[in-house]
C-alpha positions as CSV (number, residue, x, y, z in Angstrom):
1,X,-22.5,-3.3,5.0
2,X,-21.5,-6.9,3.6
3,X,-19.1,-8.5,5.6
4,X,-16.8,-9.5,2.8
5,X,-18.2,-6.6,-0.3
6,X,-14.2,-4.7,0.1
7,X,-12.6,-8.1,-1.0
8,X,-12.2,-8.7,-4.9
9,X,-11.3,-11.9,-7.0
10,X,-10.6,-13.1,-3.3
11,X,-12.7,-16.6,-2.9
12,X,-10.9,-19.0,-1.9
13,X,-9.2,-16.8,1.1
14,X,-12.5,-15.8,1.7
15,X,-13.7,-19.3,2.5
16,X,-10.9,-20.1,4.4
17,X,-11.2,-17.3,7.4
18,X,-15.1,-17.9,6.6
19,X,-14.9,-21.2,8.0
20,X,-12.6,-20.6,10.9
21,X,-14.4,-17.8,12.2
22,X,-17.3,-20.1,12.2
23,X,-15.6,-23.4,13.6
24,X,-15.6,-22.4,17.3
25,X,-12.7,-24.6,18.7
26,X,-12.4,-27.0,16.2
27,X,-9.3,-27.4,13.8
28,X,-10.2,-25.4,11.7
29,X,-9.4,-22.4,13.8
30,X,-6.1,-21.3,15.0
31,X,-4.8,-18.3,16.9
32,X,-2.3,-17.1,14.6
33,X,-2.7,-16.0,10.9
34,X,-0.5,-14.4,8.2
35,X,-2.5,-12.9,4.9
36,X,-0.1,-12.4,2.1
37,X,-0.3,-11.1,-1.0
38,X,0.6,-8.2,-3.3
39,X,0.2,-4.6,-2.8
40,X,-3.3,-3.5,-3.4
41,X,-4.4,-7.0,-2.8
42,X,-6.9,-6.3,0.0
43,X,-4.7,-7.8,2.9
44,X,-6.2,-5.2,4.9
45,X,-9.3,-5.4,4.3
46,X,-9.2,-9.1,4.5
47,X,-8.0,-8.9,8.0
48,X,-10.6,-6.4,9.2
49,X,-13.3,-8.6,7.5
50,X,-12.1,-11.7,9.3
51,X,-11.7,-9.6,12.7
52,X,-15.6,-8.3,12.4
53,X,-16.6,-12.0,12.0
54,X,-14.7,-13.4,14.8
55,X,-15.9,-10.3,17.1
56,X,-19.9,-11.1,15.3
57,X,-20.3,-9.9,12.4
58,X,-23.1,-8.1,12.6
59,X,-23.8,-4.4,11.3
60,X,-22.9,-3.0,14.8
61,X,-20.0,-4.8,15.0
62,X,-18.5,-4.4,11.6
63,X,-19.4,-0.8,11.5
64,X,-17.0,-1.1,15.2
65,X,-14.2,-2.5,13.4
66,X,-14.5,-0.2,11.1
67,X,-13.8,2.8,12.9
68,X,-11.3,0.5,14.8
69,X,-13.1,1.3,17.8
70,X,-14.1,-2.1,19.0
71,X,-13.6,-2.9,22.2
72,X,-11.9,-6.6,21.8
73,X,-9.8,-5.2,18.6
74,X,-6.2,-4.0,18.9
75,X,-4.6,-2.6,15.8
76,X,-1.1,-1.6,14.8
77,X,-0.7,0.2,11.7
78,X,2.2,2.6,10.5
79,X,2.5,5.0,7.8
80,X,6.4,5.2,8.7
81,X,9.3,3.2,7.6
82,X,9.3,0.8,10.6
83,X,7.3,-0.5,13.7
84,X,8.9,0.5,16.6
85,X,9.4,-2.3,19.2
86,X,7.7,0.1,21.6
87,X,4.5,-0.2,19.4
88,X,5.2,-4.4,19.4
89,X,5.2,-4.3,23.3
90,X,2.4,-1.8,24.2
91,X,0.4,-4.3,21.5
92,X,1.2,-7.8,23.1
93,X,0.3,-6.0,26.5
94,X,-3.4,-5.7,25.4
95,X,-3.7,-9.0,23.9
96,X,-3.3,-10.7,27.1
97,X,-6.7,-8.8,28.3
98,X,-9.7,-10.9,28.5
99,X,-12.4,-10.6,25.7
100,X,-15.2,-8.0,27.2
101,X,-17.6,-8.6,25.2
102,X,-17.2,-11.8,22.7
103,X,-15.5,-15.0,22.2
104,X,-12.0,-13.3,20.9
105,X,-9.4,-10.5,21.9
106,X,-8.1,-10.0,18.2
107,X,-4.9,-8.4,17.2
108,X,-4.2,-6.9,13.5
109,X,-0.9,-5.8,12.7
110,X,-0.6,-4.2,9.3
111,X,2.7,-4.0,7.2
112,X,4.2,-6.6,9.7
113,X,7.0,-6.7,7.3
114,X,8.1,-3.5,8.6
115,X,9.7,-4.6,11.8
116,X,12.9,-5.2,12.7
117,X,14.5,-8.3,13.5
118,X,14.5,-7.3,17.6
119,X,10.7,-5.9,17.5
120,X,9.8,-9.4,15.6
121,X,11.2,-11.1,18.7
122,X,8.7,-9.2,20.8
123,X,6.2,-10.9,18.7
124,X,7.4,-13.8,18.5
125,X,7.3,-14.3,22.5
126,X,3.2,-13.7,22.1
127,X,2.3,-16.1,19.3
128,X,4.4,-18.7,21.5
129,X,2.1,-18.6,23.9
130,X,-1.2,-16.8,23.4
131,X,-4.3,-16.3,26.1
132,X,-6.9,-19.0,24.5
133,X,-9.1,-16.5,23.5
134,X,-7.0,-14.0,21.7
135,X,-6.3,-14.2,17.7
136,X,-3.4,-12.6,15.7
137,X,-3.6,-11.6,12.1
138,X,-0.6,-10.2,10.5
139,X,-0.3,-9.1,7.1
140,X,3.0,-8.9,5.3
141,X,3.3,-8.7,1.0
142,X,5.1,-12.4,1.6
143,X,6.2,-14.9,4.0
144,X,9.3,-14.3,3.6
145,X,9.2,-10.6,4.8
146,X,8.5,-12.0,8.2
147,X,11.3,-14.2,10.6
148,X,11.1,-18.0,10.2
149,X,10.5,-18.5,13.7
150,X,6.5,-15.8,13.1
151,X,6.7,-17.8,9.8
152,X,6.7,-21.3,11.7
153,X,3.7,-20.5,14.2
154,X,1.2,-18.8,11.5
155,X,-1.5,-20.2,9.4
156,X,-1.1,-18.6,6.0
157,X,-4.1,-17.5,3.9
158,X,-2.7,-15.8,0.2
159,X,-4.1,-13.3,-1.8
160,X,-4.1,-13.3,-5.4
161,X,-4.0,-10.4,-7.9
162,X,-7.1,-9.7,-9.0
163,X,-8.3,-9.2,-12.8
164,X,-8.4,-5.6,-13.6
165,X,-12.4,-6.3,-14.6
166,X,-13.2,-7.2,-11.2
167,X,-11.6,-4.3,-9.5
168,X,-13.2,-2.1,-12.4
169,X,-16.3,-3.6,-11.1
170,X,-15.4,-3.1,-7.7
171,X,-15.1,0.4,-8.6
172,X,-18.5,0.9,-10.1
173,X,-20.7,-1.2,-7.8
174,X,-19.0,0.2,-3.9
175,X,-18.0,4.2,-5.1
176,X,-20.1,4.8,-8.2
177,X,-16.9,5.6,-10.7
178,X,-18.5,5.4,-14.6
179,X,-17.5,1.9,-16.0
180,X,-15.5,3.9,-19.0
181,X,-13.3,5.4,-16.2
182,X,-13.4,2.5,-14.0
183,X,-11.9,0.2,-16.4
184,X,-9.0,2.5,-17.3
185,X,-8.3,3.1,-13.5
186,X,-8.2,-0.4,-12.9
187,X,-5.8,-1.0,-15.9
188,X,-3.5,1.6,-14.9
189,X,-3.0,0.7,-12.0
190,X,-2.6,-2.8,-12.6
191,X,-5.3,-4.2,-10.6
192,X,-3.8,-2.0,-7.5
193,X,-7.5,-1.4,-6.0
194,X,-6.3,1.7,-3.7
195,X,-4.6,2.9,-6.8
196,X,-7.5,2.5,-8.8
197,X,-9.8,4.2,-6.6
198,X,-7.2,7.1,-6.4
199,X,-6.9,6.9,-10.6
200,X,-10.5,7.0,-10.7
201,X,-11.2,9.2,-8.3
202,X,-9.1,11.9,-8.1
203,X,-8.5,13.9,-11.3
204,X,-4.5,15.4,-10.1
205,X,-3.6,12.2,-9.3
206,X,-4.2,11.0,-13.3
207,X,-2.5,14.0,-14.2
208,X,0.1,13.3,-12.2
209,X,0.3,9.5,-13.5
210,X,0.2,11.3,-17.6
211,X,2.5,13.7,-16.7
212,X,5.3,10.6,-15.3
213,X,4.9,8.9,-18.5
214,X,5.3,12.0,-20.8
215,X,8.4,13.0,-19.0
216,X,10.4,9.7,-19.4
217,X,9.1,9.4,-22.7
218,X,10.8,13.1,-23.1
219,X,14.2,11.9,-22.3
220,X,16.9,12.0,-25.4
221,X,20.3,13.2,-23.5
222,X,22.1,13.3,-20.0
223,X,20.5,16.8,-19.4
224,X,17.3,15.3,-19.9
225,X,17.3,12.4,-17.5
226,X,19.0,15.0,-14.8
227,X,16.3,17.4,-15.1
228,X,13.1,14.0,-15.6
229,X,14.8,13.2,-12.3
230,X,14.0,16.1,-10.3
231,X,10.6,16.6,-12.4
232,X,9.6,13.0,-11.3
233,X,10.8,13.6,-7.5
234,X,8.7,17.1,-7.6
235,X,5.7,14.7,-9.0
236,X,6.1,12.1,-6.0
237,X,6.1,15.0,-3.3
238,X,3.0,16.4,-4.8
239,X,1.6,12.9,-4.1
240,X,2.9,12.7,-1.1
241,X,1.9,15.8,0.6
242,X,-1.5,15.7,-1.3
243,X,-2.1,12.5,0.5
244,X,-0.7,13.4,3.9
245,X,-2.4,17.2,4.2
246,X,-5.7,16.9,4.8
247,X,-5.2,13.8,7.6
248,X,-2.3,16.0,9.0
249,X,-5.1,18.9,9.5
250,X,-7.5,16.7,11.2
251,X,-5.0,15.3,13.3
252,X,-4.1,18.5,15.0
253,X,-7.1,19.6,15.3
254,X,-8.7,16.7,16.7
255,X,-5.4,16.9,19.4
256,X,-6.4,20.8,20.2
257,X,-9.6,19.8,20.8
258,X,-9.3,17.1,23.0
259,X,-6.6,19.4,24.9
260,X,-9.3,22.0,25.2
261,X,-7.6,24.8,22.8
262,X,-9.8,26.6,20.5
263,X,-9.3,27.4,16.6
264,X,-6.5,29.7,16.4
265,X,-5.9,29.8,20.4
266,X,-2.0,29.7,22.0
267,X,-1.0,26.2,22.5
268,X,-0.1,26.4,26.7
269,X,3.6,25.5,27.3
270,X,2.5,22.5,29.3
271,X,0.7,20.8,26.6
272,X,3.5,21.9,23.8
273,X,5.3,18.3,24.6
274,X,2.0,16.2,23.1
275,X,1.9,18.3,20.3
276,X,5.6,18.2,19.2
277,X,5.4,14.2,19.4
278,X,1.7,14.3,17.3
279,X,4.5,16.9,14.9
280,X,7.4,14.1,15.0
281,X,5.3,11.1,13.9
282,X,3.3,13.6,10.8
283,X,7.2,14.0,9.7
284,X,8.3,10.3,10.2
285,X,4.7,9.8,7.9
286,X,5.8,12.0,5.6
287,X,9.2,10.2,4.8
288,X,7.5,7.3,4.8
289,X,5.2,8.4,2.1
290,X,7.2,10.6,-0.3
291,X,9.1,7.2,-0.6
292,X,5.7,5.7,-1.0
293,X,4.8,8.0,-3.6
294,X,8.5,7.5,-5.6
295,X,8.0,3.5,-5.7
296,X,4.3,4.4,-7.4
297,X,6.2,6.3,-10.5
298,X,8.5,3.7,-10.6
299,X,5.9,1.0,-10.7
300,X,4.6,3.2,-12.9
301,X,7.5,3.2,-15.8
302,X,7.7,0.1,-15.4
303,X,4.3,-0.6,-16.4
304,X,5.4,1.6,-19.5
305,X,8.6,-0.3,-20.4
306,X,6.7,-3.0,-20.5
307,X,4.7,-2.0,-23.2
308,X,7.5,-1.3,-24.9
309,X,8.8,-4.6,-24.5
310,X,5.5,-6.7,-25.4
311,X,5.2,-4.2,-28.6
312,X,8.9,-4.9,-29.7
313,X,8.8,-8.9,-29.2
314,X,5.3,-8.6,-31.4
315,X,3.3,-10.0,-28.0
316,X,-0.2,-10.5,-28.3
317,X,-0.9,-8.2,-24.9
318,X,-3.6,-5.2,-23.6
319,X,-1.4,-2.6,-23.2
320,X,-1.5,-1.2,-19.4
321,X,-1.0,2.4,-21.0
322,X,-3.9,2.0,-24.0
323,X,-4.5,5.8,-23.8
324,X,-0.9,6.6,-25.5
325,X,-0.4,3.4,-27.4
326,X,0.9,5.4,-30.2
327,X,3.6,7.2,-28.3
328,X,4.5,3.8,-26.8
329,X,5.1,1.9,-30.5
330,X,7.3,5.2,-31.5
331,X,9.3,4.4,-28.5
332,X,8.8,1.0,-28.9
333,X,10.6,1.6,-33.0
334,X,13.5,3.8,-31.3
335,X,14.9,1.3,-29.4
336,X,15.8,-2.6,-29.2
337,X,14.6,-5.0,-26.8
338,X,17.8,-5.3,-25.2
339,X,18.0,-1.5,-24.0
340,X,14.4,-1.7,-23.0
341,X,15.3,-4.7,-20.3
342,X,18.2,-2.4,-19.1
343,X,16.0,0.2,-18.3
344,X,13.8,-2.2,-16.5
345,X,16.9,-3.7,-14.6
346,X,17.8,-0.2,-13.7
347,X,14.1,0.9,-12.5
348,X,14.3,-2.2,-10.3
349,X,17.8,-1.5,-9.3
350,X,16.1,2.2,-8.3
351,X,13.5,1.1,-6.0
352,X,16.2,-1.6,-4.4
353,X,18.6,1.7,-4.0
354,X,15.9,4.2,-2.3
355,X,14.6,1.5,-0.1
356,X,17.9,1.1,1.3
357,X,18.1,5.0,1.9
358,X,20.2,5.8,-1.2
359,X,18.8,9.4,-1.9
360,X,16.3,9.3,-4.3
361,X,17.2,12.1,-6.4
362,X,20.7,10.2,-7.3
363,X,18.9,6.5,-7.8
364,X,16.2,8.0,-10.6
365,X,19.1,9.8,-11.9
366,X,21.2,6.7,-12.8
367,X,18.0,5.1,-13.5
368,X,17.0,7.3,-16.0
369,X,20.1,7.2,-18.0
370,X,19.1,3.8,-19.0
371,X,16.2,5.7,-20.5
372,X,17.6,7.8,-23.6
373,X,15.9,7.6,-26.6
374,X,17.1,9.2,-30.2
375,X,14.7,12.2,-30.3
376,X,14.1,12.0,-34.0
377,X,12.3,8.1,-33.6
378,X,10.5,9.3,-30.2
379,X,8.6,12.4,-31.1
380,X,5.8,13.4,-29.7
381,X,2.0,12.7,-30.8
């Protein structure tokens, strides 16, 4: 596998953790590194890249990091709504370990954005004063998700959105998706590369996607935004648990089998405990990702409104929803520009609300009261 072939429209970041993990001790490397940039940027995957070269970068070693099973990488990743400080500490307790096998002990913590002010502190302690042979590589959407005192005592390295051609391309040349396809994926999803390779390659999650549009574009009284609200939750738990199922599965079986039950077997008493805490943390996943999946519809409309908006203002502008551009200049005729920024202030206002724990089924509500339309100028085609 090429070192770098997951990373799109990424070059100059690229070059950067290129160089350092090829400078030795020279100033061009440092211990510490933040990669920003938006979702679906590749922060991840820029990360894991960079690891792999500073562990070798050869096959062996990338195909190591890859399965994460490496024995001079630690990684912290979460699928729930926070990093628990007992993740933080069990984390900075392997990093002062000696490398076993090459120059660098590296550290990756994914979504570092996701810990609380206490946990960061943990952190904070370790990047103060590392081992000389250990690296850190955090990745948070911005700076600014992260305390100044991480922010002060990290090399950044930012990611930039890539054009919707090169993830298309992405799309075509690493999982074999039909250009036609790949292009409308990557549109869609608005150069969100795991979103596009979900569009493209799985056919309920477009349905899904047409189905979210068609039902705010549905909405012409108060009993229609109540009932599009709990369509559109019903939408984003399908996601959810269509994207949380199958790992769930393997995860329990892969913890029966290494506690030496067999398919079917009775779990003994004894080893109950480990299950219920594998149980606990599939739940706290699932929270995480049902609220996941409501910020993708959301992104979603928005992506819709804005249509909307460029076609009333007469902007010269690729629609992001081309497939239903008709539907979008009816709605486009039925309103003013003025009601179609409300509706994008109350979207925004939505995902503000639900990340703060306001229950979701009352912040789309409100939301999508913003989004009546006359039903004689938004009829169907």
């Amino acid at each position: 596998m090429a070192l770098w072939s997951e990373l799109t429209g990424q070059a100059a970041a690229i070059e950067v953790v290129e160089a350092a993990a090829s400078a030795g001790d020279s100033s061009a490397m440092t211990h510490s590194w933040l990669i920003t940039g938006p979702p679906g940027s590749g922060r991840s995957n820029l990360a894991y890249a960079f690891a792999a070269a500073l562990l070798g970068g050869d096959e062996a070693t990338q195909q190591q990091v890859a399965a994460r099973t490496h024995p001079d990488l630690g990684v912290l990743s979460t699928d729930r709504v926070i990093i628990s400080i007992d993740e933080v500490r069990a984390l900075v307790a392997t990093s002062q370990f000696s490398p076993s096998v090459g120059r660098y002990r590296v550290m990756v913590i994914e979504d570092a954005d996701r810990m609380a002010e206490r946990t960061s502190n943990v952190l904070l302690k370790a990047l103060e004063e590392p081992p000389p042979r250990t690296v850190w590589i955090l990745c948070a959407p911005s700076e600014a998700d992260l305390i100044p005192t991480i922010r002060s005592r990290v090399r950044t390295v930012r990611l930039r959105v890539p054009d919707a051609d090169e993830v298309a391309d992405l799309l075509v040349r690493r999982d074999g998706v039909d250009p036609t396809l790949a292009a409308t994926a990557a549109r869609q999803a608005q150069s969100h590369i795991g979103m596009a390779h979900r569009l493209a390659t799985n056919v309920e999650a477009r349905e899904r996607r047409a189905r979210t549009l068609d039902t705010a574009l549905g909405i012409h009284r108060v009993s229609d935004a109540v009932f599009a609200a709990a369509t559109l939750l019903d939408l984003a738990k399908a996601d959810a648990e269509a994207i949380t199922q199958e790992r769930d599965e393997h995860e329990r079986e892969s913890a029966l089998r290494s506690l030496g039950v067999e398919p079917g077997g009775t779990v003994p008493a004894k080893l109950r405990s480990q299950l219920k805490n594998l149980e606990d943390d599939q739940k706290r996943r699932a929270t995480r990702s049902l609220r996941d999946g409501i910020d993708r519809i959301l992104v979603d409309l928005l992506s819709l409104y804005r249509d909307i908006l460029l076609t009333q203002l007469g902007v010269p502008s690729e629609p992001v929803n081309l497939d239903i551009i008709d539907r979008v200049r009816r709605a486009a005729e039925a309103s003013t520009p003025e009601q179609t920024l409300q509706t994008m202030d109350a979207i925004a206002i939505a995902r503000r609300r639900i990340d703060a724990n306001v229950a979701p089924a009352l912040a789309l509500e409100a939301m999508l009261v913003s989004a009546i339309r006359p039903e004689r100028a938004a009829g169907r085609g």
